[in-house]
C-alpha positions in Angstrom: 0.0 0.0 0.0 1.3 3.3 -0.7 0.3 7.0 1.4 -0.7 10.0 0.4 0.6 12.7 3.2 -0.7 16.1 2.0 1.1 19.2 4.1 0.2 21.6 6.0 -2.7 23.0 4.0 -3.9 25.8 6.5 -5.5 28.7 6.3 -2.1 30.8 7.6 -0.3 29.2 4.8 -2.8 30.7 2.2 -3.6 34.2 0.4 -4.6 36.4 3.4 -2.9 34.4 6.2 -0.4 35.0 8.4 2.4 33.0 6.5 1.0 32.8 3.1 2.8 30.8 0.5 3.0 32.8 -2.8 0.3 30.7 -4.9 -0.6 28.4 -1.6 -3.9 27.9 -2.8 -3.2 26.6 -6.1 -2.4 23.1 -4.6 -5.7 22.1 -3.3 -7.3 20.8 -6.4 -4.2 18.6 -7.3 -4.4 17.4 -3.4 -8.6 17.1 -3.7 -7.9 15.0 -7.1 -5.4 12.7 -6.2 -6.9 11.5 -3.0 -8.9 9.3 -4.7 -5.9 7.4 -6.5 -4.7 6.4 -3.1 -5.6 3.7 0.0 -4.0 5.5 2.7 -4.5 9.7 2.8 -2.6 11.2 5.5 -2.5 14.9 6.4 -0.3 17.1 9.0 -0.9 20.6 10.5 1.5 23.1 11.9 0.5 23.1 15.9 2.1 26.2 17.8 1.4 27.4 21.2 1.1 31.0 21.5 4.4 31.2 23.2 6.3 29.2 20.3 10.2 30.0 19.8 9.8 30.6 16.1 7.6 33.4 16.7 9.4 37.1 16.1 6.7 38.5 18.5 8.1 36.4 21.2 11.4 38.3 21.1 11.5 41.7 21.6 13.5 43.6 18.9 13.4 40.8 16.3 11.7 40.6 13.3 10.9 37.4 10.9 13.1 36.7 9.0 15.5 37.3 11.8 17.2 34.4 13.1 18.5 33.1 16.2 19.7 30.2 18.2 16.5 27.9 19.6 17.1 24.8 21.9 21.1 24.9 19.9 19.4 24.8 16.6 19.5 27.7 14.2 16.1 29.1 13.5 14.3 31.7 11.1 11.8 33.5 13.2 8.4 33.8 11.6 5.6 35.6 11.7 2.6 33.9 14.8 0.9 31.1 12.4 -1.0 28.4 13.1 -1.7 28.9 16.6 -3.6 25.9 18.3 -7.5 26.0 17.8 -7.7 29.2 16.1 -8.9 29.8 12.5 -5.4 30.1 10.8 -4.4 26.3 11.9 -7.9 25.0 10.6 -7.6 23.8 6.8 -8.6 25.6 4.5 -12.5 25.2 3.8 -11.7 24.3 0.3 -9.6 21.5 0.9 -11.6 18.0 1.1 -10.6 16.2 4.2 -13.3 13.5 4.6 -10.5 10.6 2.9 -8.0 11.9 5.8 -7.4 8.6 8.0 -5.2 10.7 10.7 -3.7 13.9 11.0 -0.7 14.4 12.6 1.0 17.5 14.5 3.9 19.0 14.5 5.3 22.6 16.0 3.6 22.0 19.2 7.1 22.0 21.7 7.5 25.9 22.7 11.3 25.3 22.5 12.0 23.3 19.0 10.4 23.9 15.8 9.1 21.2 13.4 9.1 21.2 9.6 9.4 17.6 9.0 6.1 15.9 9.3 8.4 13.0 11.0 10.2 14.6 13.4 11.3 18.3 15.2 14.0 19.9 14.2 16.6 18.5 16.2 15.3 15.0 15.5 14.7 14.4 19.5 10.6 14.2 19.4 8.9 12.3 16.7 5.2 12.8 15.6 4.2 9.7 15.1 3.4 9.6 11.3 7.1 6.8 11.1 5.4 4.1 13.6 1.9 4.8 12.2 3.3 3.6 8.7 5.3 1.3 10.2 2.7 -0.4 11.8 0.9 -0.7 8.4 4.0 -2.0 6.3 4.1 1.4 4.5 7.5 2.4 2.2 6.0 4.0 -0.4 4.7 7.9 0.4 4.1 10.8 -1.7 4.0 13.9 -0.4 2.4 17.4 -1.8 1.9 20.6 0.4 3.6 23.5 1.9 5.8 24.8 1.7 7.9 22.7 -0.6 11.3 24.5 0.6 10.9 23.8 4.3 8.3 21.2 5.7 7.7 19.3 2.1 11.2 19.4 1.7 12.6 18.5 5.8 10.1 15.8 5.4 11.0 14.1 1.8 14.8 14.3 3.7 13.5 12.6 6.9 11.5 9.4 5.0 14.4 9.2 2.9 16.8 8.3 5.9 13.9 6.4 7.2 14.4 4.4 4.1 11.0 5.2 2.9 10.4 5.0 -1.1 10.0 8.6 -1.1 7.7 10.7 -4.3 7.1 14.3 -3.9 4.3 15.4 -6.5 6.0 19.0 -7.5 2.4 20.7 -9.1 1.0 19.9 -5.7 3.4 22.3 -4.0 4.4 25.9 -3.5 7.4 27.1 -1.8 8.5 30.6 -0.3 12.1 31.2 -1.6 12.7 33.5 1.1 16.4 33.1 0.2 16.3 33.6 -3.7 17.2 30.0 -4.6 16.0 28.1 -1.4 13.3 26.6 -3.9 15.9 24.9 -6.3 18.1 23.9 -3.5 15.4 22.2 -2.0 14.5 20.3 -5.2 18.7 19.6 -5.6 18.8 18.3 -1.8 15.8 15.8 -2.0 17.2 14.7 -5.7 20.2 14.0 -4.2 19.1 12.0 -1.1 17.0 9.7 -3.5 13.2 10.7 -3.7 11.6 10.9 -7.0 10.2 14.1 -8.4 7.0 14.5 -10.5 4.0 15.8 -11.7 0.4 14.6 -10.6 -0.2 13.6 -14.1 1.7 10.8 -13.8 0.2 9.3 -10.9 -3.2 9.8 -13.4 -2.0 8.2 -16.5 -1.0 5.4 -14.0 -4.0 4.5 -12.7 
């Protein structure tokens, strides 16, 4: 069986949130259409406390985009997003979640940020999502979401080293380039570890 694991399509992440990802929105139909073509459709959300680490707000005198040294990791600070139970971590009405078997967290230690949809950042805490598939026998996942330069791309890196048959469907992500570049590097980086990029299309003319 092979899993779908669709990321981090929240409202923050879209036009008019908090953290939008140029062209965010543009993903949904490619995640709504491909559900179907799968068993297994997993989803994740960015989790954060109010108090989170990444947050600029929570240190006076920095601004996102700043960065500083969290829990000995080097971290971008970021505008507050997806703050537990409020309206920017919900998903985005738009976005069909009645396939969703489980939907797993990430972001919620005040101390560490979490791209990866596996693990934090320093690789101490894990979410869950490696035993869940695990359990069920799982190496082959596809991933689509946002943004495709951090989580998309921290978690194609993680399944990789988890030795997970690893497919990242590129027309079902958008990434933020904060660093002009930070999108190709991320497609060179997951190349090189071993996932396989492509296009929805070909997970269509497959089936």
């Amino acid at each position: 069986m092979k899993a779908l694991i669709i990321v981090d399509l929240q409202n923050d992440f879209l036009p008019g949130g908090a953290l939008p990802v140029p062209h965010g929105d543009e993903v949904i139909p490619v995640a709504n259409e491909l559900q179907r073509h799968f068993e297994l459709v997993l989803a994740t959300k960015d989790w954060h406390p109010p108090d989170h680490g990444s947050f600029a707000a929570n240190h006076p005198g920095k601004k996102p985009g700043d960065r500083i040294i969290l829990n000995g990791i080097d971290q971008i600070l970021w505008p507050v997003h997806c703050v537990q139970n409020t309206r920017g971590a919900e998903f985005a009405p738009s976005f069909d979640t009645s396939r969703i078997a489980h939907v797993f967290h990430k972001g919620i230690e005040r101390n560490i940020d979490s791209y990866s949809t596996f693990f934090d950042n320093a690789h101490r805490r894990h979410t869950g999502l490696a035993h869940y598939l695990k359990e069920r026998s799982i190496k082959d996942i596809y991933l689509l979401g946002l943004a495709l330069d951090y989580c998309v791309k921290d978690s194609a890196l993680d399944a990789r080293q988890l030795g997970l048959n690893t497919h990242v469907i590129l027309d079902g992500c958008r990434g933020i380039d904060l660093e002009p570049g930070d999108i190709d590097r991320a497609l060179d980086e997951m190349k090189r570890v071993g996932a396989v990029l492509l296009q929805s299309s070909d997970l269509r003319d497959k089936s």
